[in-house]
N, C-alpha and C positions, 0 to 999 in steps of 0.2 A: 629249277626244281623246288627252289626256298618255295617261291612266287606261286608253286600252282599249289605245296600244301597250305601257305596261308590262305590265301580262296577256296580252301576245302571246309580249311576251320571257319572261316566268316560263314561260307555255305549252312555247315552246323548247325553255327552261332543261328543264324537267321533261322535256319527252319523247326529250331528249338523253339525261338522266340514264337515265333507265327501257331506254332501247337497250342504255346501258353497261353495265349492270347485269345486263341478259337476257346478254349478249352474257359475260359476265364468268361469271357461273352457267353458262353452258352450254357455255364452255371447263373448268370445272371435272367438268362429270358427265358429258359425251359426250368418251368414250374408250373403246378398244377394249382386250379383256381377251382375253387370250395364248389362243392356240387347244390345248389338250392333245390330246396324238395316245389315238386312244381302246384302250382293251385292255379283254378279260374278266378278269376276278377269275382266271377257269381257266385263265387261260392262264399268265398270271406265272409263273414257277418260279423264280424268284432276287429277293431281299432283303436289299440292304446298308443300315444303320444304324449313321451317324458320329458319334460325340459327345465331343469333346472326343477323348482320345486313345485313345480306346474304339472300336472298329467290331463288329458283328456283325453274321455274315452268315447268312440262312436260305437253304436252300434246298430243293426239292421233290424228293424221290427216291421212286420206285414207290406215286407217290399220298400218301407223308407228307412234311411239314416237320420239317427237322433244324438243328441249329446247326452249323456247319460252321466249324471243326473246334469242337469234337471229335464231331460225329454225336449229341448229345443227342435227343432226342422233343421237339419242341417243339409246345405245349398246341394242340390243334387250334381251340377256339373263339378264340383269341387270334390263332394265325394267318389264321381267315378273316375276322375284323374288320378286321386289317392290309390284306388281300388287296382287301375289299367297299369299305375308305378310299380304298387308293389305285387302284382302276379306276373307282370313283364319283365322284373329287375333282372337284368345282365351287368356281370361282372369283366370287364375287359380287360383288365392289368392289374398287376401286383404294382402298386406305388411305394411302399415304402416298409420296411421290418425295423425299425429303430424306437417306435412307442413313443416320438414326438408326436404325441397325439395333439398338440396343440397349434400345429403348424396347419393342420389342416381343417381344425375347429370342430376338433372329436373328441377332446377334453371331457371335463366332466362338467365345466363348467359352463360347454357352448355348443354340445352334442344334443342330438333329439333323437332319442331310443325309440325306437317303434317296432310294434308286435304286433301281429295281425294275425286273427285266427277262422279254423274253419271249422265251427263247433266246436268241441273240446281242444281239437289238435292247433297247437301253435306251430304254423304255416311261415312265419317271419320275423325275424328277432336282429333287426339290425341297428345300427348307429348311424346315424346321418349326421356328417359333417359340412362344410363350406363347397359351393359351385368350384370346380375346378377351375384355374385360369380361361382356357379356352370357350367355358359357359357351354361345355359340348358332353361334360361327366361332373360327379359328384366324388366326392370322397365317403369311403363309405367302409363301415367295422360290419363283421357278420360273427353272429355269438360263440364263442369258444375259440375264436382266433384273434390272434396281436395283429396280426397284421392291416394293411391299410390298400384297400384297392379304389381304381373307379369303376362306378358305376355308369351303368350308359344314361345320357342326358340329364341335362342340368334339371332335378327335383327337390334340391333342398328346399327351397320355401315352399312347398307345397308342405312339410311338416313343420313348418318353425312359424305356425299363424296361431293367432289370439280367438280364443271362443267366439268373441263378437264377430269374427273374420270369417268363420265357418259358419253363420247363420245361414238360413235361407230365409234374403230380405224382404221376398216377394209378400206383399198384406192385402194385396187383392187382384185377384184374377179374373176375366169374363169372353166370353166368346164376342166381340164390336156389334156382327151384327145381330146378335139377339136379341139387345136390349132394343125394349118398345116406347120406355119412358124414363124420366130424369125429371127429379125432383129436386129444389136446393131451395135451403136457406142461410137467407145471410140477413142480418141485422135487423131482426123480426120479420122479413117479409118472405115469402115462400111463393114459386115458381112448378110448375107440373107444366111438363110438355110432353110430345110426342109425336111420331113424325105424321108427318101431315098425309092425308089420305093422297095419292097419285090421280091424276086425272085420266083421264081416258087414251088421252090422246098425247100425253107427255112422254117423252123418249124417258126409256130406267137409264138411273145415274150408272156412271161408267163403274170400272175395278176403284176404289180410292177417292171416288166422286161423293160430294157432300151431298146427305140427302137432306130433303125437306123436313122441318118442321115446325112446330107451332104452339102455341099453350093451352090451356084446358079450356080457355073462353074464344080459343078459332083463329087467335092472330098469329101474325108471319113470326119466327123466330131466328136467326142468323144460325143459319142451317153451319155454317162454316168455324163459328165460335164453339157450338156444338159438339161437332167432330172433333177441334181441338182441345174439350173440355175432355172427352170420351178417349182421345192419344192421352191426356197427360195420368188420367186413371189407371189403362189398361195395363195390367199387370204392372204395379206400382212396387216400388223399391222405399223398402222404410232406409232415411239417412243412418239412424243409430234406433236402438232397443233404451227404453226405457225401464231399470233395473230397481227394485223392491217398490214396486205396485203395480194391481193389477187395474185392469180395466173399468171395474165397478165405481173405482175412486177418482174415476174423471166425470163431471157432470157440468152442464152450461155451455154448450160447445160455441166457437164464433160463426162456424160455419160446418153446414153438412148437406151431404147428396146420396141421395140414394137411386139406383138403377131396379129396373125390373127388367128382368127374363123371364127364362124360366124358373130363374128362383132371383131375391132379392142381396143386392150389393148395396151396403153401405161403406161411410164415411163419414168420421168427425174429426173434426179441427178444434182446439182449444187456444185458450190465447197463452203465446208465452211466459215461462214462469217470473219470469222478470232478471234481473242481475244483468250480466253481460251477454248472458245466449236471447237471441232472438227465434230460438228455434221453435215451431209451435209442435205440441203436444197432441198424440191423434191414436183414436182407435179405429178399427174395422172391421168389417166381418167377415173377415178374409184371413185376420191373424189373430191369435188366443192371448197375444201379449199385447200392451202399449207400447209403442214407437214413439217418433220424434221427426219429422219435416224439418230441413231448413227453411228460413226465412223466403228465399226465393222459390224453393218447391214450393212453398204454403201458395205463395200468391200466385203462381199460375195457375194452379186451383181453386184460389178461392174466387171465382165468377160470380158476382152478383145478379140477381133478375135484369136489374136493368140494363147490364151490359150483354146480355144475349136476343133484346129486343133490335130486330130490324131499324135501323137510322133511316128513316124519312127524308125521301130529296129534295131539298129546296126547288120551290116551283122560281123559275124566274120571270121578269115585270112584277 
């Protein structure tokens, strides 16, 4: 009789234990997660980004993103990534109510506040912290609450980048086959070509296939040097922006090419400014700012006359 009421009280014991526990667990995982007011990605037209004593603001004019100030082009795929995070943001988990905010780089000293609005109404007002461990959530503060959740997939660096990061590098664009002619000069001498008329009876070059061309006095030109002169132009990526001066203040260029289409593409090269960068100095008509080529960018562009002339075959005897 001892025996079966102790097994009644261990009974108790246990199923006391087992409530507290459910009851413990489930004050811990049923809680409710902040409701975000919802917006389209197209609607947004304003983008502040606070980081430390740094703020940058984009915003949308006549369908582009601009830095504001100074009105830079700011990189379209980068802006709509910006744009798809923050009208997409989902909250998945409550991680933490303790306001060590530093453990998860939501401090004040390592946080990037971001707002995003739709028209007057402010649409987004959060904290971005450090990549979660598993590189699969964000740590992330929503305004008026302590607390620390993740957010769905890893977007911190999408706000923790540098003005120069957010440019859009592109400084000159063209449709390949439009252009009819290609001009260059280099080291006083100056080159006009253009593809060479097709003969009657010549098969047309395939998808990718170099075409014919020639120069303005009728000889063969390295239809293939060509081509790769026209790859390394097409939609060109400035290395870095060249900051307080404008373009007027570059003159003497080492090297320049100008394309004809339907409207005119140019290119200048300047020689570098000397010290330790080898980088050459360049404007175009494609960007409202001076840039900057590396040394190796420069020289695959910069092709002299002579080296787009057809090589003559040794006759042999």
């Amino acid at each position: 009789m001892k025996m079966k009421k102790e097994y009644l009280i261990l009974g108790i014991v246990i199923a006391a234990l087992a409530v507290y526990l459910y009851q413990r667990s489930a004050d811990r995982t049923h809680y409710t997660l902040p409701a975000l007011p919802a917006v389209a990605a197209a609607d947004i037209d304003k983008i502040q980004m606070a980081r430390g004593a740094e703020t940058v603001v984009l915003v949308r004019r006549d369908g582009r993103w601009q830095i504001d100030p100074p009105g830079y082009p700011v990189d379209s795929k980068l802006a709509q990534e910006m744009l798809d995070t923050l009208s997409g943001l989902t909250l998945t988990a409550l991680v933490s109510e303790s306001k060590n905010y530093a453990l998860y780089e939501l401090d004040d000293a390592h946080k990037a506040n971001v707002k995003a609005w739709q028209g007057e109404q402010l649409k987004r007002d959060i904290d971005v912290g450090k990549a979660a461990p598993s590189f699969r959530h964000t740590f992330v503060r929503i305004a008026g609450d302590d607390r620390v959740f993740h957010g769905q997939d890893n977007f911190s660096f999408r706000f923790r980048t540098r003005i120069e990061d957010l440019r859009d590098k592109t400084v000159l664009a063209f449709n390949r086959p439009d252009i009819q002619e290609v001009r260059i000069t280099k080291d006083g001498a100056t080159l006009t070509i253009a593809p060479a008329p097709a003969a009657t009876d010549a098969p047309a070059a395939g998808p990718g296939g170099a075409k014919d061309w020639q120069s303005s006095d009728g000889r063969p030109v390295n239809g293939a040097a060509v081509e790769a002169l026209l790859g390394e132009l097409f939609n060109l990526q400035a290395d870095a922006f060249i900051e307080g001066r404008d373009k007027a203040s570059f003159n003497q260029p080492v090297y320049t090419v100008a394309l004809k289409g339907p409207q005119e593409y140019t290119l200048a090269l300047f020689a570098p400014a000397g010290g330790d960068s080898k980088d050459h100095p360049a404007v175009s008509s494609g960007s409202a700012y001076p840039f900057s080529l590396s040394e190796d960018h420069a020289q695959r562009i910069m092709r002299g006359p002579e080296e787009l002339f057809k090589k003559e075959e040794k006759k042999e005897g």
